[in-house]
N, C-alpha and C positions, 0 to 999 in steps of 0.2 A: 743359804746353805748352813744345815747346823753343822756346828763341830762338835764329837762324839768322842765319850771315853773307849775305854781298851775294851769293858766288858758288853756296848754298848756295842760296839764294831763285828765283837764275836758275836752276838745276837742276831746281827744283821747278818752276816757271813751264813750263819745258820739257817737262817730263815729265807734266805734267797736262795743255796740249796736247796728246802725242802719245795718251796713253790716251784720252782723251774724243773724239780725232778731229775739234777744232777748230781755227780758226784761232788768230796770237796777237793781231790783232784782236777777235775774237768776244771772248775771252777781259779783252781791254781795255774792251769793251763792258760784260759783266755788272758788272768792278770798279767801273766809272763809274757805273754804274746804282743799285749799291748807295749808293758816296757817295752821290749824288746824295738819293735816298731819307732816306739819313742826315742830311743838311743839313737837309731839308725837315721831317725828324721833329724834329731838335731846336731847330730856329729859325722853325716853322709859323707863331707867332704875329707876329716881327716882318717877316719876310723878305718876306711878300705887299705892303709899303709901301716897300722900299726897294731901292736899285740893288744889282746884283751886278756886282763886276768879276773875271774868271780869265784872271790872269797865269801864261803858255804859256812853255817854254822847246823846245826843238827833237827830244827824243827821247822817250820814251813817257812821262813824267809828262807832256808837254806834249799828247802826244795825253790821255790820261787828262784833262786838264782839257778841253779841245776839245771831249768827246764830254761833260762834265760841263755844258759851256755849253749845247750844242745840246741836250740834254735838259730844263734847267733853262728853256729860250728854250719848247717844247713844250707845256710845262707852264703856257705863260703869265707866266712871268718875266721881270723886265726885266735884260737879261745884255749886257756887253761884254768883248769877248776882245781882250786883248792878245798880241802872237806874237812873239816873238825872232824878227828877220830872221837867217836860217842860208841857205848854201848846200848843207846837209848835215842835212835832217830826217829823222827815221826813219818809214820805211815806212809803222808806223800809223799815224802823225803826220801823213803827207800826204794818207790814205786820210781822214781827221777832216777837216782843212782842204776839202775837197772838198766836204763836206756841211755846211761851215758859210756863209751869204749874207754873213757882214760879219766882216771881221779888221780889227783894228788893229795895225799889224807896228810893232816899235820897236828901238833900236839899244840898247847898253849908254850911252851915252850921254846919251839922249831921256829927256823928261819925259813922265811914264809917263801925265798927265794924270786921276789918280784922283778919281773922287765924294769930296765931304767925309765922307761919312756913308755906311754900311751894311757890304757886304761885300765882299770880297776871299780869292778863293781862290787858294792858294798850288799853283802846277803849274811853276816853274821845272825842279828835280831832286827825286828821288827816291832812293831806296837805291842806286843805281848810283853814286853821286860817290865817285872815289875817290881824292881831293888837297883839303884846303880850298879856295873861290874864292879867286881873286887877287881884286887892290884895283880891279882894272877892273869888279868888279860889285858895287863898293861903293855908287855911284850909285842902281843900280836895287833894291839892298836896302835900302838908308836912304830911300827914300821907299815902300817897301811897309813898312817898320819906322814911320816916321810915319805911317801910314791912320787917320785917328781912330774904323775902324768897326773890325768884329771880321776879323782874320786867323783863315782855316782853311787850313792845308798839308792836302795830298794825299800821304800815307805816309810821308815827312819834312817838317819845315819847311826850304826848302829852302838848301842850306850845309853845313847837320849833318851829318857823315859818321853810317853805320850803327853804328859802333861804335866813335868816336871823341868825345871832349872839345872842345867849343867856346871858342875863346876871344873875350874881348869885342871884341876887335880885328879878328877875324874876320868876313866879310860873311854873315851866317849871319840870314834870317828869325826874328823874334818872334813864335810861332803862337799864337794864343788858343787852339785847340784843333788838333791833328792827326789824321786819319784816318787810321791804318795798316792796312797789307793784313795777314792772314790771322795774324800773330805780332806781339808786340810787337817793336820794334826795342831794342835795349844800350843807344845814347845816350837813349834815351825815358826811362829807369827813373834816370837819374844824376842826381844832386841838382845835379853841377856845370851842368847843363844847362839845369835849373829858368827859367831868363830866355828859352829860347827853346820851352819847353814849358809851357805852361800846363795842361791837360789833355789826353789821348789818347783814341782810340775803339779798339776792334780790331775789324776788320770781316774777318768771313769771305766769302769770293770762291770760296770751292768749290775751294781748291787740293788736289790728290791726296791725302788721308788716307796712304795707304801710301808715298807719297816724300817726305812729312813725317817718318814715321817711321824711313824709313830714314839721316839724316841725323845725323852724332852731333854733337854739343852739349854744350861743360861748362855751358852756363847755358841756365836752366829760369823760367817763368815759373809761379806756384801758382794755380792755379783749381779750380773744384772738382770737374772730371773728375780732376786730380790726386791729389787726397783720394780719390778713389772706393775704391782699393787698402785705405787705410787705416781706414776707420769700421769700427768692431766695433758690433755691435748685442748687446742683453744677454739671456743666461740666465733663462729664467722661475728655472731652481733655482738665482739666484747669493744670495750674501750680502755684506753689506759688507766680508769679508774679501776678495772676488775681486775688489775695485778699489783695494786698496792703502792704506796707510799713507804719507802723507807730513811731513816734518818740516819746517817754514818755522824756521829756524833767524836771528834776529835782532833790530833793534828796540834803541831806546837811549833815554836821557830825551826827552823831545818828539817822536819819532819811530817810537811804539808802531802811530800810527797805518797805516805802512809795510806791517807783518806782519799787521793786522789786514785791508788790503786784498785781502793774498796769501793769506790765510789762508778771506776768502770766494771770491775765485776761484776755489781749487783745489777747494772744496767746488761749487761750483757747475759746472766743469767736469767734476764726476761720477765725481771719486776716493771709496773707500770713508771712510775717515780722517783727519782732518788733528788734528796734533798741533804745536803753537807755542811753541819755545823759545824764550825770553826773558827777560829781567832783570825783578829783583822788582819794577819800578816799574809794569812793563805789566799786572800781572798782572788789576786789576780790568775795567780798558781792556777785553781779551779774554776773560773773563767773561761781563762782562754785555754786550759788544760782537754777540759772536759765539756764540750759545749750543752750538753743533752741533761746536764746537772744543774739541778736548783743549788743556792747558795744563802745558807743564812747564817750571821754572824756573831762571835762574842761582843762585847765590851770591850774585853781586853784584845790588847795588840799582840802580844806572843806567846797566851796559852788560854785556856779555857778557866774563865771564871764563874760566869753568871749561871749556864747551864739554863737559859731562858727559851726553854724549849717548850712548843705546845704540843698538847695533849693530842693532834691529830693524825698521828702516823699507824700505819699498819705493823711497824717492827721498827726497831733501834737496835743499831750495832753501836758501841760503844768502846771506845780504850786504845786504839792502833794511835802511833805515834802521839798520844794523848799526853803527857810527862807528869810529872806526881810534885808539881811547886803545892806549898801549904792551901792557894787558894782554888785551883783545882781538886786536891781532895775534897773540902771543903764543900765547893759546888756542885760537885759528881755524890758525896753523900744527902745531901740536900735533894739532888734530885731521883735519887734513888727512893728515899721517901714519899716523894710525891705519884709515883706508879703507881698505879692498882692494879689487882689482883689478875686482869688480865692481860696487861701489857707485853708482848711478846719482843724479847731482850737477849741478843747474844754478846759476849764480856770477851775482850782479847787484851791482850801485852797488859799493860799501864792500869788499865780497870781492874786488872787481876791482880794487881801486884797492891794497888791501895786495898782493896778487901781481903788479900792477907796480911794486912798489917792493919789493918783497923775493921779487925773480926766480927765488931758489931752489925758492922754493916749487911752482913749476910744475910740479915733476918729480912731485912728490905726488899732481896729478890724476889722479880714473880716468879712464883710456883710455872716450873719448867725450863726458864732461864738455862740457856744454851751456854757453856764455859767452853775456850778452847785455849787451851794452856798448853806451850811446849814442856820438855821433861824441866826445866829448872826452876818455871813459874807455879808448876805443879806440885814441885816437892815445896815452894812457898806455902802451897794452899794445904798439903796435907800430908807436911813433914816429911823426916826421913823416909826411905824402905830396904827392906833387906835385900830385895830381888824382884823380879816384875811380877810376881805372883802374887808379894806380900802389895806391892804397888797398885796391881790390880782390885786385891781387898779394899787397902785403904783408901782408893776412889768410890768404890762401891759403898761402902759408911759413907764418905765423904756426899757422896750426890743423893743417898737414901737423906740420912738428917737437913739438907737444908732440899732437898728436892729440886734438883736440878738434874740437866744434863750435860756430861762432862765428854767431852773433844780431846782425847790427848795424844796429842799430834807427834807424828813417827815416822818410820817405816811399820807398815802395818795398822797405823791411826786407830787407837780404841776408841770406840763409844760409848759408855757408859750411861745408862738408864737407870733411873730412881728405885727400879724394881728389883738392880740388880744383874738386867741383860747388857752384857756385852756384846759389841758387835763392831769385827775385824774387818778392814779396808782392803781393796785387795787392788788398788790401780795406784800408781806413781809410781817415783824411783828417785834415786839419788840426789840425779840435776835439781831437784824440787828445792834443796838442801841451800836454799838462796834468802837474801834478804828480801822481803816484801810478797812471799807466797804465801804467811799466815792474816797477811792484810786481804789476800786476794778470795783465802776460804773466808774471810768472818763475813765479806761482801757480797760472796756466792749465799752463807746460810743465810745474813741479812736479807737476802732478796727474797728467798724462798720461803720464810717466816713471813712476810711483806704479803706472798702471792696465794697466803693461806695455811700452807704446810704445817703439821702441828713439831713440835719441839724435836721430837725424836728423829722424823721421817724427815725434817728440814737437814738436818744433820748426816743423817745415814745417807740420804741423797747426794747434799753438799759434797760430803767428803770424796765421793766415788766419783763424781763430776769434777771434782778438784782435780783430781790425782788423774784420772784419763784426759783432760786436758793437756795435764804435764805428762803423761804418755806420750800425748800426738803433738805435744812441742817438741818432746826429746828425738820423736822420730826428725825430724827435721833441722833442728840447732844441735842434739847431740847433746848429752849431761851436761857436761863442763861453761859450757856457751850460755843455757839456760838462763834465762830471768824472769822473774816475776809476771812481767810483761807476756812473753809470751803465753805461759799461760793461760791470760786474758784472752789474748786472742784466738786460742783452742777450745775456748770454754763452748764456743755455735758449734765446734764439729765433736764433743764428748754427747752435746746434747744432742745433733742431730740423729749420733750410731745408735743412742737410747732409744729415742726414738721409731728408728727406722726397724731396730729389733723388735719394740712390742706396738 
């Protein structure tokens, strides 16, 4: 699914008008309708006891909420609408007003007179703002920011530019949850955002398929029509040879436990082989840990020295619980050298952390080398940043010059391609927020590098496979409960739904 600028959306807006032979009323109609629909589905049980207010600003979000109220008013709800007094409303904006018996018109100024309790829907602006507000609308966003019930914005929370960074100084809506039309919105998916997004819906409105498609986009949101390309289904005549050898190459004293996590992911995401280098301490650990694992060992008793690893494997995951003594740097640069050019190699914790401190080494990578770096091993690899936008840049130089592809793991997990394509995560949640779930993706994209996948697709895959896993854990353990583990054991039923959809 691409994600689309402001004037890219109005293009679209337009052009599914003109093909369907609608108005852009009618068209503001079904959007409303859906909200509407959507509020009522997700808040059925408390919303029939308590007040609704939809704060209106003067151009189509404001119609959009207008036609939200009078719907909601039909339905038997108790609804009051607030309306920016304008000399200058749009078209369907006034066509709304006409069909509504009671407005409350208010100034920037006015006390906006909200219920202590229930709801408040957010119809100021929409994806059209394109300057932060000034401080004159400070007023009336710091008492919809105070609402004690729940804020729902209508396609943005209203403030947020489309594809800009908020700042707290900024008069910018706190939305308990957002309704966006038809794509996710850029500032939706950025962590720096997180205080004015709580969660998002994406509602389809029926916008033209075909002038969606024609629209180019370096940033991509991952769903699982995305994936559709991608699933391979298996050979009745295959053998465990046709899904790859993979090496989880790491693991140090107390830290066995790392490889052993990566080691049943990758098995479970359906590579033929997994084979676990390791220092002699782990050895029993994965064993009797993990029976279905091969095991081959350092030299050394409590970390990785030699790196005497043969050249026979389909993919290498490398660096979880790996630890950074001088003679593991050492052996990890050494064997980095000795890769060639086709070697397909994913780098986590410990591997990332020696190649930003000994920069040389980057030259080493194979061209495509998969990077998954959480946010602090990342600002290792490619310094400070001002804001996730500027973050997002300097990934983009970062994985262009040494030609990689970078992981940066979140809520929202970017992917970053060589080319410059981003492409946003759209499965997990919280609970994931555990020790040993970044061992669990490097062993998911290990496998999937293993079972052929090229650099990119291993990754966009992995990551959506990760996070839906920790979906249908969470449904079950619940956030908090969450661990690693379970995960693993969701990984057969993220892949099964994949499956079962295309």
């Amino acid at each position: 699914m691409k994600i689309l600028s402001s004037a890219q959306l109005k293009s679209v807006d337009q052009e599914t008008i003109r093909i369907e032979g609608i108005s852009s009323w009618e068209l503001m109609e079904r959007a409303s309708s859906i909200v509407t629909a959507s509020i009522l589905e997700d808040y059925i049980d408390s919303i029939k006891e308590l007040p609704i207010v939809v704060v209106c600003g003067k151009g189509n979000n404001g119609g959009d909420g207008l036609a939200i109220a009078r719907q909601l008013q039909e339905s038997g709800y108790d609804v009051e609408v607030r309306l920016l007094k304008s000399e200058s409303y749009s078209d369907d904006n006034l066509l709304n007003q006409e069909k509504l018996e009671e407005i409350t018109f208010f100034g920037l100024d006015d006390d906006l007179d909200l219920p202590t309790e229930g709801f408040l829907v957010d119809c100021l602006f929409g994806y059209g703002l394109s300057a932060p507000l000034g401080s004159e609308w400070q007023a009336v966003i710091s008492q919809i920011n105070a609402f004690h019930g729940k804020v729902l914005s209508v396609d943005m929370p209203s403030g947020l530019l489309l594809d800009g960074v908020g700042l707290e100084s900024d008069p910018i809506v706190k939305a308990w949850k957002v309704y966006t039309f038809q794509v996710p919105k850029l500032s939706l998916l950025l962590p720096d955002n997180s205080r004015y997004v709580n969660e998002f819906s994406i509602l389809d409105i029926g916008l033209d398929l075909r002038a969606m498609a024609d629209q180019n986009s370096q940033y991509n949101f991952i769903d699982s029509e995305l994936l559709e390309v991608l699933i391979r289904h298996r050979s009745r005549f295959s053998h465990k040879g046709t899904y790859g050898n993979v090496a989880l190459i790491g693991g140090s004293l107390g830290k066995i436990g790392a490889v052993l996590l990566a080691s049943r992911a990758a098995l479970r995401t359906g590579c033929g082989l997994v084979t676990a280098y390791i220092p002699k301490c782990g050895y029993q650990i994965l064993q009797i840990g993990l029976a279905e694992a091969m095991v081959t060992l350092d030299s050394a008793e409590e970390h990785l020295m030699d790196f005497n690893i043969e050249p026979i494997y389909s993919s290498y995951a490398v660096g979880i619980g790996m630890g950074k003594s001088e003679e593991t740097i050492r052996g990890f640069g050494l064997w980095l050298q000795g890769l060639n050019e086709e070697s397909k190699v994913v780098l986590d914790a410990d591997a990332l952390n020696i190649l930003s401190e000994n920069e040389n080494m980057l030259k080493f990578l194979p061209k495509n080398s998969v990077l998954t770096p959480h946010p602090k091993e990342l600002k290792r690899l490619i310094g400070e940043w001002e804001n996730d936008l500027d973050k997002l840049e300097k990934s983009k130089t970062f994985a262009r010059e040494n030609n990689i592809v970078m992981v940066i793991k979140g809520a929202n997990t970017a992917i970053v391609n060589p080319t410059g394509d981003i492409y946003f995560n759209s499965t997990g949640n919280p609970g994931m927020a555990t020790g040993g779930t970044g061992d669990v993706l490097t062993g998911i994209i290990g496998s999937l590098l293993a079972q052929g996948y090229e650099s990119l697709d291993a990754a966009v895959f992995g990551v959506y496979v990760h996070g839906l896993a920790g979906d249908f854990a969470k449904g079950w353990v619940g956030e908090a409960s969450l661990i690693a583990t379970d995960v693993i054991e969701y990984i057969p039923s993220a892949l099964m739904e994949l499956s079962q959809e295309h």
